[in-house]
C-alpha positions as CSV (number, residue, x, y, z in Angstrom):
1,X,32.6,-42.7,-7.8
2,X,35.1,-39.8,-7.7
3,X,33.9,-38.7,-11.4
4,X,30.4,-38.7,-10.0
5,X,31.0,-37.0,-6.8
6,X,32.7,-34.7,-9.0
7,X,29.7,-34.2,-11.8
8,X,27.5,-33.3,-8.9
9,X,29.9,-30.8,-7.7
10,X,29.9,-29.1,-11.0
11,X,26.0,-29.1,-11.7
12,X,25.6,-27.9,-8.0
13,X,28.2,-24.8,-8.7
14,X,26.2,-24.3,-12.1
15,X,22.8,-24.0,-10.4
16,X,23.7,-22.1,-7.7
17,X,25.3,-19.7,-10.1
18,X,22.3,-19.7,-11.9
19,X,20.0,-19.2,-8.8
20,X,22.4,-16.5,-8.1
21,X,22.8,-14.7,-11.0
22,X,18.6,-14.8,-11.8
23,X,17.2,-14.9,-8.5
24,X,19.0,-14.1,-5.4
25,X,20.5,-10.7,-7.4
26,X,18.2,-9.7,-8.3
27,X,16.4,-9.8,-4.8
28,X,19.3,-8.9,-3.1
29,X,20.4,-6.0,-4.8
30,X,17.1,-4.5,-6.8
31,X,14.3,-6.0,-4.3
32,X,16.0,-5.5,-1.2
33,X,18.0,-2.4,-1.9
34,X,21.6,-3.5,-0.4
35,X,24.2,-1.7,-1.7
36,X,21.8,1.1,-2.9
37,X,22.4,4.7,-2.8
38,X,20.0,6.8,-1.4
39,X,19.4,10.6,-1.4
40,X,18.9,13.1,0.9
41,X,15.7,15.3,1.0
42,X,18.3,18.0,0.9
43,X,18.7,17.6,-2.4
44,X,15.7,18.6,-4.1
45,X,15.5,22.3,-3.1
46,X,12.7,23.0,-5.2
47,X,10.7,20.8,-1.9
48,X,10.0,22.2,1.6
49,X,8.9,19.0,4.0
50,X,7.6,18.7,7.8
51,X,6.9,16.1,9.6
52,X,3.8,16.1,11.7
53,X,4.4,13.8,14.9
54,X,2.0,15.7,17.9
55,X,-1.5,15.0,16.7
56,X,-2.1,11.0,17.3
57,X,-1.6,10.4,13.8
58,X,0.3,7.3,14.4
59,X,0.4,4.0,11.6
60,X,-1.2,5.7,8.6
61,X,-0.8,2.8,6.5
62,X,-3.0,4.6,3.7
63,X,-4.9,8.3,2.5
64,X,-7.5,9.5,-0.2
65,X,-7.9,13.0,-0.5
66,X,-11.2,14.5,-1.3
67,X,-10.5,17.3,-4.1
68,X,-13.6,19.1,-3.9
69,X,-12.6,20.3,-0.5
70,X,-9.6,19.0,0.4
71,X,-10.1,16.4,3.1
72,X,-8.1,14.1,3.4
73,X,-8.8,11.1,4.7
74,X,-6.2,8.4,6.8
75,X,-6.3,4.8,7.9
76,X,-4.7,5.0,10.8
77,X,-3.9,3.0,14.0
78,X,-0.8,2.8,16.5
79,X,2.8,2.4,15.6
80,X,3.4,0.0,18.8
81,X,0.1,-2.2,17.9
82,X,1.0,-2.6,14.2
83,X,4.4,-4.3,15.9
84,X,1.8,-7.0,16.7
85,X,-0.9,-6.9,14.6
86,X,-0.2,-6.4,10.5
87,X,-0.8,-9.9,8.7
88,X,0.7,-8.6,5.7
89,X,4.1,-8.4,7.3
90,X,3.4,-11.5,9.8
91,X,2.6,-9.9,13.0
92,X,-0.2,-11.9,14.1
93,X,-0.1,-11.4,17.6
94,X,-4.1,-11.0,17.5
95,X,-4.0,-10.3,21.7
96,X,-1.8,-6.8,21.0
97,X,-3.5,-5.9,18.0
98,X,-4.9,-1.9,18.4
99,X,-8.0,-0.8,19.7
100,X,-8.0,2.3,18.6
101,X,-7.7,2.3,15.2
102,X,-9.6,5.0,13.5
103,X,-10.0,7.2,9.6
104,X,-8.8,10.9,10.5
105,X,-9.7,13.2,9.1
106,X,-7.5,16.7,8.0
107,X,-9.1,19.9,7.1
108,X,-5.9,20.8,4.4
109,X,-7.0,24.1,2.7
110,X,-8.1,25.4,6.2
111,X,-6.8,27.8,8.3
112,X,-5.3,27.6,11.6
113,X,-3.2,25.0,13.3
114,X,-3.2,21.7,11.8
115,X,-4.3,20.7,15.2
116,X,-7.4,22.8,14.9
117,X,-8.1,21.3,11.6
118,X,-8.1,17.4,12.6
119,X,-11.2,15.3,13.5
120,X,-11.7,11.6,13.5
121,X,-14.7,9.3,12.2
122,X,-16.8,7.6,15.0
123,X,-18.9,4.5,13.6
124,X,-22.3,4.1,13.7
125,X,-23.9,1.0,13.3
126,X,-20.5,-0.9,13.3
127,X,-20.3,-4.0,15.9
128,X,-16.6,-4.7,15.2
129,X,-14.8,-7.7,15.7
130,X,-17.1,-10.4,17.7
131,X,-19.4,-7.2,18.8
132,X,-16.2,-5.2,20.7
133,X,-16.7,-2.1,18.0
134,X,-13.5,-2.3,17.1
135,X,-11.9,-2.0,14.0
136,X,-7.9,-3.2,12.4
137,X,-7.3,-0.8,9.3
138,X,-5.3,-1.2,6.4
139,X,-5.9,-0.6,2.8
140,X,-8.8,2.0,1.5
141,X,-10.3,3.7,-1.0
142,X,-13.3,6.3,-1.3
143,X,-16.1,7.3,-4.3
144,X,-17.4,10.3,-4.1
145,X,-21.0,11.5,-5.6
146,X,-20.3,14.5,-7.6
147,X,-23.4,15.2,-7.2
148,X,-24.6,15.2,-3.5
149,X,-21.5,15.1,-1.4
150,X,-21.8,11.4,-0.1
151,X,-18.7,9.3,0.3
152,X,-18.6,5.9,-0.1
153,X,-15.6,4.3,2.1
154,X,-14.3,0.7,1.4
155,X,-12.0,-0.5,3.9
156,X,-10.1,-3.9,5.0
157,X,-10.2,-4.9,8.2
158,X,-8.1,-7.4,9.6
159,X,-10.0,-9.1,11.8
160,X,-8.4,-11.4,14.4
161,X,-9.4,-15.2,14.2
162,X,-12.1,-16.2,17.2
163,X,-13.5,-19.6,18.0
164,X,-17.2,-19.2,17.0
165,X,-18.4,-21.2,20.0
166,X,-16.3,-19.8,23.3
167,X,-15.6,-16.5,21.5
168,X,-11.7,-16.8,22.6
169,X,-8.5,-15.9,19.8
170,X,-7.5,-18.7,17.5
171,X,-3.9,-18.8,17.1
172,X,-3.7,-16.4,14.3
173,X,0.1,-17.7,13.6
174,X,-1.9,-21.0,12.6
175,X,-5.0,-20.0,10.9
176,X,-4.1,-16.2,9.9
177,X,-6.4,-13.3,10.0
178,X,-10.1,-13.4,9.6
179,X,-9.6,-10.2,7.3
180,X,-13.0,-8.4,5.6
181,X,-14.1,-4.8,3.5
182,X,-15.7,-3.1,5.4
183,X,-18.1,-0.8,3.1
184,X,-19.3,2.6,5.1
185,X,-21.4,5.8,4.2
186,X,-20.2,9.3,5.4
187,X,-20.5,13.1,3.9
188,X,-17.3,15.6,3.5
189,X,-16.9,17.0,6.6
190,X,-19.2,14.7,9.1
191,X,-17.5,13.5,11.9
192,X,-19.4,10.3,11.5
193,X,-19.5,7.4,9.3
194,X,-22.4,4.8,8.8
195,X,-21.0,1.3,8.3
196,X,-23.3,-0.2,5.3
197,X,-22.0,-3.9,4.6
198,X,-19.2,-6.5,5.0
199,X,-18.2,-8.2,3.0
200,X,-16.6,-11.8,3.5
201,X,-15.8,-14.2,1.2
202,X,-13.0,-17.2,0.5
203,X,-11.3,-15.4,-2.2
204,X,-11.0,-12.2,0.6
205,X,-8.1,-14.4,1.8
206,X,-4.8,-11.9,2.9
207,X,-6.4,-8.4,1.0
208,X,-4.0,-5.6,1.2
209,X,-5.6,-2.4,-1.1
210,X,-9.3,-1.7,-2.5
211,X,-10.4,0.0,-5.0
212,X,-13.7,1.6,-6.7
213,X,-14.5,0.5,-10.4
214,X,-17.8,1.6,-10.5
215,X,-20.3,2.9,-7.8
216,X,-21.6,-1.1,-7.6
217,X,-18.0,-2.9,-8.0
218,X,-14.5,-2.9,-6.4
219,X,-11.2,-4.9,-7.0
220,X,-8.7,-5.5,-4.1
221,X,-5.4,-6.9,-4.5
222,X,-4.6,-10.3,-2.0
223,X,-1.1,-10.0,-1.4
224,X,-0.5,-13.5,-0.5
225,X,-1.6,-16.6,-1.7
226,X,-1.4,-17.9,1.3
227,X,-2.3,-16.7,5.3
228,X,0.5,-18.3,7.1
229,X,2.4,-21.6,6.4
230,X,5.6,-22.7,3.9
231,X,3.4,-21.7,1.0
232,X,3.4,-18.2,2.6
233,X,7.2,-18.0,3.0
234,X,8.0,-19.5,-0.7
235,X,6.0,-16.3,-2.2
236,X,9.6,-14.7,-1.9
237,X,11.3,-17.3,-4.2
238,X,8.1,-18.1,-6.7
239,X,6.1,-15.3,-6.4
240,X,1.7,-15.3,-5.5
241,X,-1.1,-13.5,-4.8
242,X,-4.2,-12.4,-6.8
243,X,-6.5,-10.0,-7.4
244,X,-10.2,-10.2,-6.7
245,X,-13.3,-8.6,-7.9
246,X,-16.3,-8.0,-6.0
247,X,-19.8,-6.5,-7.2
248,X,-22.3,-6.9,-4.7
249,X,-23.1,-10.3,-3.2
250,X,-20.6,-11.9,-4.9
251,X,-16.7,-11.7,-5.5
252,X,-14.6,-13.8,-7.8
253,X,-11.0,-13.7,-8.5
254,X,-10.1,-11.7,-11.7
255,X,-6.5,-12.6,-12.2
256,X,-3.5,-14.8,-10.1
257,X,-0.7,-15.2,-12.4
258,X,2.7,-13.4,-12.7
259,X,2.5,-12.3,-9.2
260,X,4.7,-11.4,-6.3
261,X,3.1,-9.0,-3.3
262,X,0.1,-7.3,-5.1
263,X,0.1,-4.5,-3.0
264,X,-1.7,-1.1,-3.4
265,X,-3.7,-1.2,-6.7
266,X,-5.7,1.7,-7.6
267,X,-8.0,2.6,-11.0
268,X,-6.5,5.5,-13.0
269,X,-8.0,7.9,-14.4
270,X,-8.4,6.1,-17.9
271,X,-10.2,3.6,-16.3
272,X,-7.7,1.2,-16.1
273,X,-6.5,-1.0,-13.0
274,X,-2.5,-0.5,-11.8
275,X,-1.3,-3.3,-9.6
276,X,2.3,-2.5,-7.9
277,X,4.3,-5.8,-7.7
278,X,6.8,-4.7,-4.5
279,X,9.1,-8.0,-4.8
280,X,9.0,-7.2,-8.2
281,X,10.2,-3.8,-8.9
282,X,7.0,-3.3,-11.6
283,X,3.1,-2.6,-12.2
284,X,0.8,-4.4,-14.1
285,X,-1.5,-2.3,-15.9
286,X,-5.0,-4.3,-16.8
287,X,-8.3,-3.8,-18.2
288,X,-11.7,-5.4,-16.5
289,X,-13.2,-7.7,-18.7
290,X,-17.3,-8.2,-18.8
291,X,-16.9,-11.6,-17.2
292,X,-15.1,-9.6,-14.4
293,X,-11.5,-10.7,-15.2
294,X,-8.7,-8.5,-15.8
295,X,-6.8,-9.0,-19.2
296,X,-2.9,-7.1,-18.7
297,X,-1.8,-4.7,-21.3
298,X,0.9,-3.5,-19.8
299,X,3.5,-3.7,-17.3
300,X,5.8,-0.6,-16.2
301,X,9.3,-1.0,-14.7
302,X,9.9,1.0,-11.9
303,X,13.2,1.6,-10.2
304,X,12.2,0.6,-6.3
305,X,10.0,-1.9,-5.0
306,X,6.3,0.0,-4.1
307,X,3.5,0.0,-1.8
308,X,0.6,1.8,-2.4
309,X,-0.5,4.0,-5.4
310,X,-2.9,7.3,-5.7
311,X,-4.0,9.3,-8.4
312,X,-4.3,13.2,-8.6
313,X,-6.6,15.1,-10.3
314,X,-4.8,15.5,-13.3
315,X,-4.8,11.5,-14.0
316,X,-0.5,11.4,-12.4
317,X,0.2,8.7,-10.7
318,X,2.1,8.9,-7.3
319,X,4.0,5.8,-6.0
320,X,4.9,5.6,-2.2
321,X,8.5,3.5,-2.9
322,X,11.1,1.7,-0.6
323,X,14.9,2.7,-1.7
324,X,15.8,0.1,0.8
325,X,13.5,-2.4,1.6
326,X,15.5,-4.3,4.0
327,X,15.5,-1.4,6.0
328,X,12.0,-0.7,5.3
329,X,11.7,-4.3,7.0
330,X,14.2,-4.0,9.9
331,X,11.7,-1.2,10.8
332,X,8.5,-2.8,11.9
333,X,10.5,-4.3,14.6
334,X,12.0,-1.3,15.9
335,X,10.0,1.7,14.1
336,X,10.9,4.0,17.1
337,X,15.0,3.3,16.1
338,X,15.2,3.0,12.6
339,X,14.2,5.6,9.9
340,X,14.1,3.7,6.7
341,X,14.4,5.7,3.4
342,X,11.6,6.7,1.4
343,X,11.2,7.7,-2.0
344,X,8.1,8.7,-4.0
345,X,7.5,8.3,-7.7
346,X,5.5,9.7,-10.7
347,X,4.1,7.8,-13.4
348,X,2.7,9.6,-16.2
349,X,0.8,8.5,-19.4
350,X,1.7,9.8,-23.3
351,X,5.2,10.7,-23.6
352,X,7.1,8.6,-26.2
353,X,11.1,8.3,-26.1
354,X,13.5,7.9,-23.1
355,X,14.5,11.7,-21.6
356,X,17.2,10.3,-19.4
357,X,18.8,12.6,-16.4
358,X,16.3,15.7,-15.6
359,X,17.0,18.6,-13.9
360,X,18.7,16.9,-10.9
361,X,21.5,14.1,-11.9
362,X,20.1,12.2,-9.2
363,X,16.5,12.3,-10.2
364,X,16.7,10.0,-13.4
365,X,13.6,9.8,-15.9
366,X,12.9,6.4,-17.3
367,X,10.5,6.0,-20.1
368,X,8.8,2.8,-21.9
369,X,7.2,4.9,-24.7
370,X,4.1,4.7,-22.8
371,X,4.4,5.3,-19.2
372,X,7.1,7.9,-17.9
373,X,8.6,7.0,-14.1
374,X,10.3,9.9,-12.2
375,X,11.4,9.9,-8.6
376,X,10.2,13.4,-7.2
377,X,11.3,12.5,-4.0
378,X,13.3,10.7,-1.8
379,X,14.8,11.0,1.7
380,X,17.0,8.7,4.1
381,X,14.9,8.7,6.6
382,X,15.5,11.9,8.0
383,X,12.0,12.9,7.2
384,X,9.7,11.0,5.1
385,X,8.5,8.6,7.0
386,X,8.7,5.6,5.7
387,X,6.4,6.1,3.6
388,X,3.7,3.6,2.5
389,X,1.5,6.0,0.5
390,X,1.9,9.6,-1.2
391,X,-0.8,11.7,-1.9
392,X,-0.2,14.9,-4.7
393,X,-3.0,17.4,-4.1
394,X,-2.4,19.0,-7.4
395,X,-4.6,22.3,-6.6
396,X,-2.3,23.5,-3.8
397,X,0.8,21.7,-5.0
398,X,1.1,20.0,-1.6
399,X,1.9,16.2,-1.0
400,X,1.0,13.8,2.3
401,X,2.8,10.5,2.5
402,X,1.7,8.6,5.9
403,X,3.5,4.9,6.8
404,X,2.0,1.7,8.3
405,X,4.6,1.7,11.2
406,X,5.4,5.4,11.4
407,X,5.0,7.5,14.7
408,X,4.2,10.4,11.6
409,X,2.9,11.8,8.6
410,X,4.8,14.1,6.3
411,X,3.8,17.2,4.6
412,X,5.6,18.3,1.6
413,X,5.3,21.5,-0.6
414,X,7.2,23.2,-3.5
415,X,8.9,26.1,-3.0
């Protein structure tokens, strides 16, 4: 008995160690970012930054700059609603979700006050959630018509659960959000925006990000497998989540393997699709197939767990990052107290052979052969703000980063 008690101990001690040493590591340390050092915006003097905190624009989980004429567009909300209402961080308190959440509008190559400069999109033709005319933004993404100025805006919208028959909220800690794209039609500059179609479908289960493919098709990353439940809380450990594909009436899902937080894909510049994994610390790089699936080619490595991706007009990918992401975290319960850190990196395509330490020790350059990662920015909260996008306007050398639960956007320029 003593032998076996004692064989047990030793297999427990061995698999712990092994969970350890392969799991909780790597989530600790890598994921998480304990024990990580962080840098100061201070450091890159090449980098001027301001935060912008006295024009409403308040949980900007997401941006998409028009380059024509630089507009730039933001998904924003309130910082104290998205405390109750974000299903992809669990706060499904549907009865405090925001009721105000709108896509502003900045004028960035104008001249004046920024204040001057700001307008937000009314809706026309919208009836919201269960006819109220509301909207609950998140992820977006806009196609432009080179050739007549019309903008095409897909958008989620988590939509709080509502018993069809009474009309009252569901429990959304129960049965989750009753999340849909929202397709709408607007022109650069309007201060309105025509809402064109929903879409809802089984396989939009917990979407997070949208993206264009083609003026008929979109993808969209679901960054769960599951709305709420155990099978939500295990994606830590096992990993879930999918990407879908939607042209038209119908939507399918294109890939759902290898998987953990599919967060803010977006389609390069080459045509191909880049899918962040933030519990990861990587992004899958696929190609849509004609049966509408999406066969990976590649994956990068990346040096801090990400949200959301953008692409500038030269084809660079930016990467909004989390240096810490337990911080990040501890945030969306106090974002008026806590400051996470922020960091923002640069993927770029065609340079073969590692080029280690750049210019700044603490800005390292990791290379694959194929895909170059840089940080280019990175702050400890001081005044990035925790950022959950980055977008590089290339033309004017400026960059906007915007956060789901920040009280701010950021503005930063080279100097």
């Amino acid at each position: 008995m003593v032998n076996l008690v004692s064989k047990a101990a030793i297999v427990s001690a061995v698999v712990v160690g092994v969970l350890y040493q392969f799991v909780f590591k790597t989530l600790l340390f890598d994921v998480l970012g304990y024990g990580r050092k962080v840098w100061s915006i201070k450091d890159f003097n090449n980098v001027k930054c301001e935060k912008i905190d006295e024009l409403g624009l308040e949980g900007c989980e997401d941006m998409w700059l028009h380059e024509k004429t630089g507009y730039l567009y933001m998904a924003c909300s309130d910082t104290r609603s998205r405390q109750q209402w974000l299903p992809a961080i669990n706060h499904l308190n549907a009865s405090g979700r925001g009721l105000t959440d709108r896509i502003a509008v900045l004028d960035t190559r104008g001249e004046g006050r920024l204040a001057s400069r700001i307008q937000w999109l009314d809706m026309e033709n919208f009836s919201g959630n269960n006819g109220d005319g509301r909207i609950n933004l998140h992820g977006l993404d806009i196609r432009a018509d080179k050739h007549t100025g019309i903008l095409r805006i897909l958008a989620i919208n988590h939509r709080p659960p509502i018993n069809p028959v009474t009309g009252e909220l569901l429990d959304a800690t129960k049965v989750g959000a009753n999340s849909t794209i929202e397709q709408f039609m607007t022109k650069a500059g309007s201060s309105t925006m025509r809402h064109v179609r929903t879409y809802v479908d089984e396989v939009i289960k917990t979407p997070n990000r949208v993206a264009w493919v083609n003026e008929d098709a979109f993808v969209f990353s679901n960054d769960n497998s599951a709305k709420v439940g155990s099978a939500r809380r295990r994606m830590v450990l096992v990993g879930g989540g999918s990407v879908g594909y939607c042209r038209r009436n119908r939507c399918n899902i294109a890939h759902s393997s290898d998987f953990n937080f599919p967060n803010g894909l977006v389609v390069g510049r080459d045509g191909l699709i880049y899918v962040p994994n933030t519990l990861r610390n990587d992004v899958h790089v696929f190609s849509l197939q004609q049966n509408h699936s999406l066969k990976k080619v590649h994956t990068i490595k990346v040096p801090f767990p990400i949200d959301n991706l953008s692409v500038d007009s030269k084809g660079d990918i930016y990467a909004a990052a989390f240096p810490r992401l337990y911080m990040w975290m501890r945030a969306t319960k106090k974002p008026f107290e806590i400051n996470p850190p922020s960091a923002v990196l640069k993927i770029t395509r065609g340079n073969n052979g590692y080029k280690g330490p750049s210019r700044k020790a603490h800005s390292e350059t990791w290379d694959d052969g194929d895909y170059t990662v840089e940080t280019v920015l990175e702050d400890d909260g001081s005044v990035l703000p925790g950022s959950t996008v980055a977008v590089y306007d290339a033309a004017t050398k400026k960059m906007y980063l915007g956060g789901s639960m920040s009280p701010f956007i950021t503005i930063c320029e080279n100097v």
